[in-house]
C-alpha positions in Angstrom: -5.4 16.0 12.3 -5.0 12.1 11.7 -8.5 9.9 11.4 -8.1 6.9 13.3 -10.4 3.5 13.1 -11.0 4.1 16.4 -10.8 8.3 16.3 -8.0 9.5 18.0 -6.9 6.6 20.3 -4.6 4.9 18.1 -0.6 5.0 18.2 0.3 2.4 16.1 -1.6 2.3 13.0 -3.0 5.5 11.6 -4.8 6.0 8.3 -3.3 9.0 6.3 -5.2 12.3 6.7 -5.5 14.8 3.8 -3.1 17.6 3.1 -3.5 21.2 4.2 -5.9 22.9 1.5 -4.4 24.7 -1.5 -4.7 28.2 -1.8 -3.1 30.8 -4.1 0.2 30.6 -2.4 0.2 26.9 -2.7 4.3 25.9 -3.9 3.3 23.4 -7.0 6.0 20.8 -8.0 5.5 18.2 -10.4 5.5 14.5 -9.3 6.1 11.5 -11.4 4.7 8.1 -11.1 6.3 4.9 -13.1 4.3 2.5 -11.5 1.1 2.5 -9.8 1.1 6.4 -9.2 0.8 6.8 -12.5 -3.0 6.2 -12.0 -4.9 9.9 -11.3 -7.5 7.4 -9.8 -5.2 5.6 -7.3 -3.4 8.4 -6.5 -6.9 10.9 -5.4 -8.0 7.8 -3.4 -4.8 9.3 -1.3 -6.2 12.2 -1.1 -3.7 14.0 -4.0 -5.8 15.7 -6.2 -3.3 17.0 -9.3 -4.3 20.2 -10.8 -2.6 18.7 -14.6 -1.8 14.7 -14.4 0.0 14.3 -18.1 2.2 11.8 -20.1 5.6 12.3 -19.8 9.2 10.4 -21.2 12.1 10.0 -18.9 14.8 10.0 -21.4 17.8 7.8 -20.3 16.1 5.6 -18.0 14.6 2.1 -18.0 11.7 0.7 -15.9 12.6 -2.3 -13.7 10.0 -4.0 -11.3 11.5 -5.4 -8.0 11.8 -9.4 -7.1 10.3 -8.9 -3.7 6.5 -7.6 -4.5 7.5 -6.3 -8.7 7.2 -2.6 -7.9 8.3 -0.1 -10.5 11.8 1.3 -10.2 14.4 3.4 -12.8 17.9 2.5 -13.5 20.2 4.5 -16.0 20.8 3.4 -19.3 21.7 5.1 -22.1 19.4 5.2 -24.9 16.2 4.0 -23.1 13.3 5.8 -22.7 10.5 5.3 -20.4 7.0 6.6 -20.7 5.3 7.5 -17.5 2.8 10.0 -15.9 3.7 13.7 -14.4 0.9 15.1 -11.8 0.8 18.9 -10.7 0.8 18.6 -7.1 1.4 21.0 -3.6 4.7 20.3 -1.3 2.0 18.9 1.0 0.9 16.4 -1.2 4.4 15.4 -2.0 4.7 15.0 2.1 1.7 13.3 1.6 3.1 10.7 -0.3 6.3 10.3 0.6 4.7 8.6 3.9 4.0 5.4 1.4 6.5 5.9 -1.0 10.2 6.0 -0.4 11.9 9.2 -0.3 11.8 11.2 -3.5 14.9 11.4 -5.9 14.7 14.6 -8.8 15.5 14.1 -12.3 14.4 15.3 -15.7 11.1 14.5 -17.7 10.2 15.3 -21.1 5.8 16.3 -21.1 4.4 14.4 -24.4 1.0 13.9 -23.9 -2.2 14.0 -26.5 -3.4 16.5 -24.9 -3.2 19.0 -27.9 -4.5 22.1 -25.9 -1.9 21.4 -23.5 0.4 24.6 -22.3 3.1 21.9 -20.9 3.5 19.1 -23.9 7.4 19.5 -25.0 8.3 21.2 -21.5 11.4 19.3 -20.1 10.1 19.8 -16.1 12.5 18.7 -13.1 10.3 15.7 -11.2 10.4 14.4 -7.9 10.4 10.3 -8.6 10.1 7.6 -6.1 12.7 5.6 -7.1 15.2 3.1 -5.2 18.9 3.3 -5.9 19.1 0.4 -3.6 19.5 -3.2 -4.7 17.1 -4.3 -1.4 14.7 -6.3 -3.6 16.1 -6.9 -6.5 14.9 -5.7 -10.6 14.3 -9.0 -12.0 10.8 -9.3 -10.8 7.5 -8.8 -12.6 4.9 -6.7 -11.7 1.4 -7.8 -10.6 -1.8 -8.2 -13.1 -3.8 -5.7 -11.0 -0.1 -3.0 -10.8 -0.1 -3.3 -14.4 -3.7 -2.6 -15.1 -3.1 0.4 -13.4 -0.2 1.4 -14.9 -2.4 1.0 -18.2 -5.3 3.0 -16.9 -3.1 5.6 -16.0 -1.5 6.1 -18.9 -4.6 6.0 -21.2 -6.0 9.0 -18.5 -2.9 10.9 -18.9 -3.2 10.7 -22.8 0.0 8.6 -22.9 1.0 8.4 -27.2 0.5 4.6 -28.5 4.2 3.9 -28.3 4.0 4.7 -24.4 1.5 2.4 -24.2 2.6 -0.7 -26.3 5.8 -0.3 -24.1 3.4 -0.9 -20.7 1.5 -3.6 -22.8 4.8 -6.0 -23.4 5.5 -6.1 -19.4 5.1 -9.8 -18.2 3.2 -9.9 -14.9 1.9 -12.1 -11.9 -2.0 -13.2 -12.7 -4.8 -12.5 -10.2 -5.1 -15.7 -7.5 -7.1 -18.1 -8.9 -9.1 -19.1 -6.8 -7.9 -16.5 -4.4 -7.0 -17.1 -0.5 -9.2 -16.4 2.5 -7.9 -15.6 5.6 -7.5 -18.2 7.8 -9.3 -19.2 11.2 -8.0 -20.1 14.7 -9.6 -23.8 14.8 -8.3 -24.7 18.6 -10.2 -21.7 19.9 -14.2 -20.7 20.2 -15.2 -17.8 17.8 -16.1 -14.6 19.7 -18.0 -11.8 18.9 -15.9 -8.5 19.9 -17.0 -4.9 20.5 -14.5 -1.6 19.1 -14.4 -0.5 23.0 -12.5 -3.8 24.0 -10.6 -4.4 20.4 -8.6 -0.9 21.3 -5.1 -1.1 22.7 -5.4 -4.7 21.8 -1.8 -4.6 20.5 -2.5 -8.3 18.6 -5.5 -7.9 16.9 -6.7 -6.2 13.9 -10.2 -5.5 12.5 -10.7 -6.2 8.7 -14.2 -6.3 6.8 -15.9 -6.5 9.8 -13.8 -9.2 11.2 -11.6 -9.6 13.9 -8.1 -11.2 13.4 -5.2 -12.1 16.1 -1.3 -12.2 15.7 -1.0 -16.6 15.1 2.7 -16.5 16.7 2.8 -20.3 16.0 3.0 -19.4 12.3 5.5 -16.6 12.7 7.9 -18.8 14.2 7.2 -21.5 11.9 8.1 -18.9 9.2 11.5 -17.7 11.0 12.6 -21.2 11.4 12.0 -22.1 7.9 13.7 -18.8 7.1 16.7 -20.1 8.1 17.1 -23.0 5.8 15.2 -21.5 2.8 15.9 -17.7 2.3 13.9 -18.0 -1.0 10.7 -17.9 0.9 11.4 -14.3 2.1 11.6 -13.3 5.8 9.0 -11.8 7.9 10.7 -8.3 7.5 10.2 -8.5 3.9 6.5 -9.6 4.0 5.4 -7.1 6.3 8.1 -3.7 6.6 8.4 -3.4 2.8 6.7 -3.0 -0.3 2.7 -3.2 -1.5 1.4 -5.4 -3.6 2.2 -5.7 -5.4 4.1 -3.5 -4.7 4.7 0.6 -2.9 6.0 0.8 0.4 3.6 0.7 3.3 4.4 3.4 6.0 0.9 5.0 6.3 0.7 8.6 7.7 -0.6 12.1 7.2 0.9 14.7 6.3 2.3 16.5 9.3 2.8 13.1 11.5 5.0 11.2 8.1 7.8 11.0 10.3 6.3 9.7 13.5 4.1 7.2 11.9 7.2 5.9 9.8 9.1 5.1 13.0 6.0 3.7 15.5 4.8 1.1 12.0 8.8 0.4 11.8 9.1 0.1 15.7 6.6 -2.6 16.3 7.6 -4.5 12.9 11.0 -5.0 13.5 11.3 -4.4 17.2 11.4 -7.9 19.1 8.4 -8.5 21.2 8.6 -11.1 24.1 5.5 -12.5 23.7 4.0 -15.9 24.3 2.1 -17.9 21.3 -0.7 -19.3 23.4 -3.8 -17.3 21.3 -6.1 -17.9 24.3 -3.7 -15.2 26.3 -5.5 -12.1 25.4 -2.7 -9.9 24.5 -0.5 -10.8 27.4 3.4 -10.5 27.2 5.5 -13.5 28.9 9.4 -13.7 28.3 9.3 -16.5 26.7 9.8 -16.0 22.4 10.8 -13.2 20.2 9.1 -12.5 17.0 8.8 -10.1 14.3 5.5 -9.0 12.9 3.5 -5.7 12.1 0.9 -5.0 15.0 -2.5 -2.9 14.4 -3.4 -2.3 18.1 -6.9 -3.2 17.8 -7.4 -0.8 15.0 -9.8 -1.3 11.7 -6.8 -1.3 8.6 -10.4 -1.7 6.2 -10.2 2.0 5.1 -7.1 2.6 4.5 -6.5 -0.8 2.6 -9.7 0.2 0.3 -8.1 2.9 -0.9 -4.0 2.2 -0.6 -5.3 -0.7 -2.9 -7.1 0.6 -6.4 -7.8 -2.2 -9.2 -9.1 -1.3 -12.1 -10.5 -4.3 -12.4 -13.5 -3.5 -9.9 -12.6 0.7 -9.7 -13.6 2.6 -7.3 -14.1 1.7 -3.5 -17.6 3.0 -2.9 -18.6 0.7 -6.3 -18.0 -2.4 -4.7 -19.8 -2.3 -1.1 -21.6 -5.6 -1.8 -19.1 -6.8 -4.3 -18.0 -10.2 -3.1 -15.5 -10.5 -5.6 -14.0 -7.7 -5.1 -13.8 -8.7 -1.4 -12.7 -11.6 -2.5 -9.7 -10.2 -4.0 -8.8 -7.7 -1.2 -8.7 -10.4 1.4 -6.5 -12.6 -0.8 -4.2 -9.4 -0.7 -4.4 -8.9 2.9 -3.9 -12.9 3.7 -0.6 -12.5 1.2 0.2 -9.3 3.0 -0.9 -6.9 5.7 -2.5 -10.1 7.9 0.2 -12.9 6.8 0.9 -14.1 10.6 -3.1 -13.7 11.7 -5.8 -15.8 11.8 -9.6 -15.0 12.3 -10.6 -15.5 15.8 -14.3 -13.7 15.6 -16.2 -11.2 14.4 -17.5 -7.6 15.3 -21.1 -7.1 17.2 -23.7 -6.3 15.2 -23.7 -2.8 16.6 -20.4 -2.2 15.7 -20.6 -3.0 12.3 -19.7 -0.5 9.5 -20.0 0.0 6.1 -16.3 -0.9 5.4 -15.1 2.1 2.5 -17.2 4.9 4.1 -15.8 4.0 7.8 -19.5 4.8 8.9 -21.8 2.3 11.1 -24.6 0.6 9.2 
């Protein structure tokens, strides 16, 4: 079963559902995380929930972080080493994953935790790493403050030795925004107040934090054209259809519907929509302009984003209801990211208001 924002009615943006349960057939594999998923935290916000999450070396390899959003990646190279986490998790989980994270490569890991009662320290294990033998985004990037925070947290949970961790420690990164960006507002149009019922279907729109955001198709062509002089800016494509963050690939899904999900989010990203950029035409198509930009069909992303997005910084989701800075922070992220072409147009009805990390009206 997938949860929607709006249950069941949604075939564009889904939030990812847990896993089947385990049970005492349950097929465990060992997954490891270089990055972000080396945080236990971040990854049971996903609804993974390892049975052993332990420091681990990767003997031969050598972290890189991508120039388009500084995600953690591997390349060989003789005598490096890199220190990372290994969680004990189900083939459903890995599914589970694998809808955000590109496809899993195996290799070798050594288990070297502090964990001194541990059965596994010395174990060389095969792992299932997601890891990009691609050159799409480059390895001379940097990873963000909040990615490497995690990466720290994660490795101090996982019992990581000190040398593990001075290697995570000498990463440069990307500070946190300061002061950090707010999602902007239509200002040629009236603000609206907007029920769920007539949001749904709404292919242009997008609920986030209780407010209601359209598709600006002004700025999405403003961004193509420039696009074409200045590649260094980054095209829409690489905004929106890849990487997180910071960072992890975006494809949300559950664990049975991965596939499906992968291809509608990839559909209306990069399929051309003839649409025209008059934001008074409620959603209507004309043949008049193509464009390319992630749609949300009138669903509420504030769930998933809540918990695709751990920082350590403010930890866990249901600590920072009335945390403003916190908000702060996530909207920055979304204005960089999931919402780059929208702009606030209104707001939800009182009514319709929820609290925004339980999914649950007020």
């Amino acid at each position: 079963m997938v949860e929607n924002a709006i249950k069941g009615e949604n075939p564009i943006f889904k939030f990812p559902a847990a896993p089947p349960k385990r049970n005492d057939e349950s097929i465990f594999i060992w997954y490891v995380g270089i990055g972000s998923m080396m945080n236990k935290n971040a990854i049971e916000l996903r609804k993974i929930c390892p049975t052993h999450s332990l420091a681990c070396r990767l003997p031969g390899f050598k972290r890189v972080f991508s120039s388009v959003g500084g995600m953690a990646n591997l390349v060989i190279e003789e005598g490096e080493t890199t220190h990372a986490v290994v969680h004990r998790i189900t083939e459903a989980e890995l599914k589970s994953l694998e809808g955000r994270e590109p496809p899993s490569q195996y290799i070798c890991a050594i288990i070297d935790s502090e964990f001194q009662d541990s059965k596994y320290n010395g174990k060389k294990v095969q792992v299932a790493a997601s890891i990009r033998y691609d050159t799409a985004f480059g390895i001379d990037g940097k990873p963000t403050e909040r990615y490497k925070m995690m990466m720290l947290e994660g490795a101090k949970i996982a019992k990581m030795k000190q040398n593990g961790i001075e290697q995570i420690e000498q990463y440069d990164f990307t500070p946190f925004p300061n002061p950090p960006k707010k999602l902007p507002i239509f200002q040629n149009i009236a603000m609206k107040k907007f029920t769920r019922k007539e949001l749904k279907g709404q292919l242009d729109y997008v609920i986030f934090h209780n407010k209601v955001l359209k598709v600006d198709f002004a700025m999405v062509e403003e961004t193509n054209k420039a696009y074409k002089t200045d590649k260094n800016i980054g095209s829409p494509l690489d905004l929106h259809g890849k990487g997180d963050d910071d960072g992890e690939k975006t494809s949300s899904s559950s664990s049975s519907n991965n596939n499906n999900m992968k291809k509608s989010v990839e559909k209306t990203t990069t399929t051309t929509k003839k649409t025209n950029h008059n934001n008074n035409d409620n959603g209507k198509t004309h043949p008049d302009k193509s464009f390319s930009v992630r749609r949300y069909n009138g669903a509420d992303i504030t769930p998933f984003v809540t918990t695709q997005y751990y920082n350590p910084r403010f930890g866990l989701p249901k600590s920072n209801k009335s945390n403003e800075e916190y908000w702060q922070w996530l909207e920055n992220h979304m204005h960089t990211f999931f919402l780059r072409f929208y702009k606030v147009c209104g707001s939800l009805v009182e009514e319709d208001i929820i609290d925004a990390v339980k999914n649950t009206k007020l």
